[in-house]
PAKE-745869 format. One record per residue (C-alpha): x, y, z; residue in one letter. Coordinates in steps of 0.1 Angstrom, whole numbers, plus 2048, in hexadecimal, padded with zeros to 3 digits. Example, Ala and Ser with C-alpha at 12.3 -4.5 7.8 and 13.67 -1.06 7.14 Angstrom:
87B7D384EA;8897F5847S;
//
This chain:
78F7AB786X;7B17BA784X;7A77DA794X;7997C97B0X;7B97B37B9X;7D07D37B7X;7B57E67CFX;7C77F37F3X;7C27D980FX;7D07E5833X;7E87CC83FX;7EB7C9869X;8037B8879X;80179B893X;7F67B68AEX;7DD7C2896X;7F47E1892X;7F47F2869X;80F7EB857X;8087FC839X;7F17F0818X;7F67D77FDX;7E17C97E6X;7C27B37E9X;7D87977D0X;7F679B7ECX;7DD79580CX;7CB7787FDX;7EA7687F3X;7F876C818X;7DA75F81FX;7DA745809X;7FA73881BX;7EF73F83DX;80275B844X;7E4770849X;7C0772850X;7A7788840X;79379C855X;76E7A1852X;7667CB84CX;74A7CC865X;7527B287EX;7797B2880X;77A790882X;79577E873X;79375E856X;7A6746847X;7AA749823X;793728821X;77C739837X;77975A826X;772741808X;759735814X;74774F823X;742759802X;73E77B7F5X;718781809X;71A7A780BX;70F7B27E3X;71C7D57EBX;7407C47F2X;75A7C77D9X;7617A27CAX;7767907B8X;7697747A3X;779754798X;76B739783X;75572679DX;7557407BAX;7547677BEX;7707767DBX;7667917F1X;7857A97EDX;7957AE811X;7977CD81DX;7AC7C483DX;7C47A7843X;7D479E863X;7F878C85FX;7FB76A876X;82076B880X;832786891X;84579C878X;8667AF87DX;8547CF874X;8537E8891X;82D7F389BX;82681488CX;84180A86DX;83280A84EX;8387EE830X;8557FB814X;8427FE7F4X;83B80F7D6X;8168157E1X;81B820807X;83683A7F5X;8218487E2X;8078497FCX;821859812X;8268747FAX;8058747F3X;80A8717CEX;81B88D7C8X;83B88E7B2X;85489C7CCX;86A8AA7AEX;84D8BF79FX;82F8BD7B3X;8198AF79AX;7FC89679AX;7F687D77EX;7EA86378FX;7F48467A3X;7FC82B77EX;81484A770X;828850790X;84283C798X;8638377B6X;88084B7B1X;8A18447C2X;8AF8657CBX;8CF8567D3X;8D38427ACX;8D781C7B5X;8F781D7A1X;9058377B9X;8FC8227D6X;8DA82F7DCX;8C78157F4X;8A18147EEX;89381780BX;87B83481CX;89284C81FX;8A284C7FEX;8868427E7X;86A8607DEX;84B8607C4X;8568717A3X;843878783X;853864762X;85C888757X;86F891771X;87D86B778X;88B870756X;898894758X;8AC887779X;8B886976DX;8D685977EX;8E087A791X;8D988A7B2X;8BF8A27B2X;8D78C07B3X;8EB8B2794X;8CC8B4783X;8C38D3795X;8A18C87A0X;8968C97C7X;8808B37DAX;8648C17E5X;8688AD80CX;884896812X;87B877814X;876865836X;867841846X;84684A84BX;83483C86BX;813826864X;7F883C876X;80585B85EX;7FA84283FX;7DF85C82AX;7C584F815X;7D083F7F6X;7D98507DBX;7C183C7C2X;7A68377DBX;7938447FDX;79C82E81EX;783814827X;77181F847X;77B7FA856X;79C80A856X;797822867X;798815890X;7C1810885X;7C882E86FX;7AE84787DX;79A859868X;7A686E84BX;79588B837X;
//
């Protein structure tokens, strides 16, 4: 069931513009508080969380999560229900859409272990005043998160592979642990 909850979910603003992903546990608790709807695959049409409840998990193809007394279709769309201050075309801060955004790659070393052994790296340390935010925070393997440490990369005479930038939501590739649902793609286009 775990897997499931942490599976991508594309998360669209008010104006049905992406955001970036999260996780199906993060959309149905927004829904859950009525801060979003999830949205239907085929049809696009939006549901309360109560809603999506009870249209029960009908499709046996669909991913579900199953509780004690019912079984949850996992969302693979959720719309928010309140303006957000997020630009259209910005995407979500967080660890997933980084490493989505550099494609999973460790930008110290170039190497690929996987999305569970990569992890954020402040190239500016926190303790030197490093923000994290896009353009300071970059995917990094554990070996080469250790080797920098608290330094610049030139103090530990390591170079990033691309600097890091804010990355606009209709660049967002595929997952790194999965391929994009085709219900996303009328807002991300479709990717190879």
């Amino acid at each position: 069931m775990n897997d499931q909850l942490d599976a991508p979910t594309l998360l669209l603003s008010k104006l049905w513009a992406p955001l970036g992903t999260t996780t199906v546990r993060r959309v149905l608790s927004l829904a859950y508080r009525d801060t979003a709807r999830l949205v239907d695959p085929v049809t696009y049409q939006a549901y309360s969380f109560e809603e999506w409840v009870a249209a029960g998990a009908d499709d046996e193809q669909a991913p579900t999560i199953q509780a004690p007394s019912i079984a949850i279709k996992a969302p693979e769309l959720a719309v928010l229900n309140h303006h957000t201050p997020v630009r259209p075309g910005d995407m979500v801060f967080s660890r997933r859409n980084v490493m989505r955004r550099d494609r999973c790659t460790c930008q110290y070393c170039g190497a690929q272990p996987g999305f569970e052994r990569l992890s954020v790296d402040h190239v500016v340390p926190r303790e030197r005043g490093g923000e994290t935010d896009w353009d300071n925070c970059v995917t990094a393997c554990d070996t080469c998160r250790e080797r920098k440490g608290d330094r610049l990369p030139n103090e530990a005479q390591m170079t990033l592979r691309r600097a890091p930038v804010r990355p606009d939501a209709s660049s967002i590739p595929t997952p790194c642990d999965a391929s994009m649902p085709v219900s996303w793609e009328p807002f991300l286009g479709e990717r190879a």
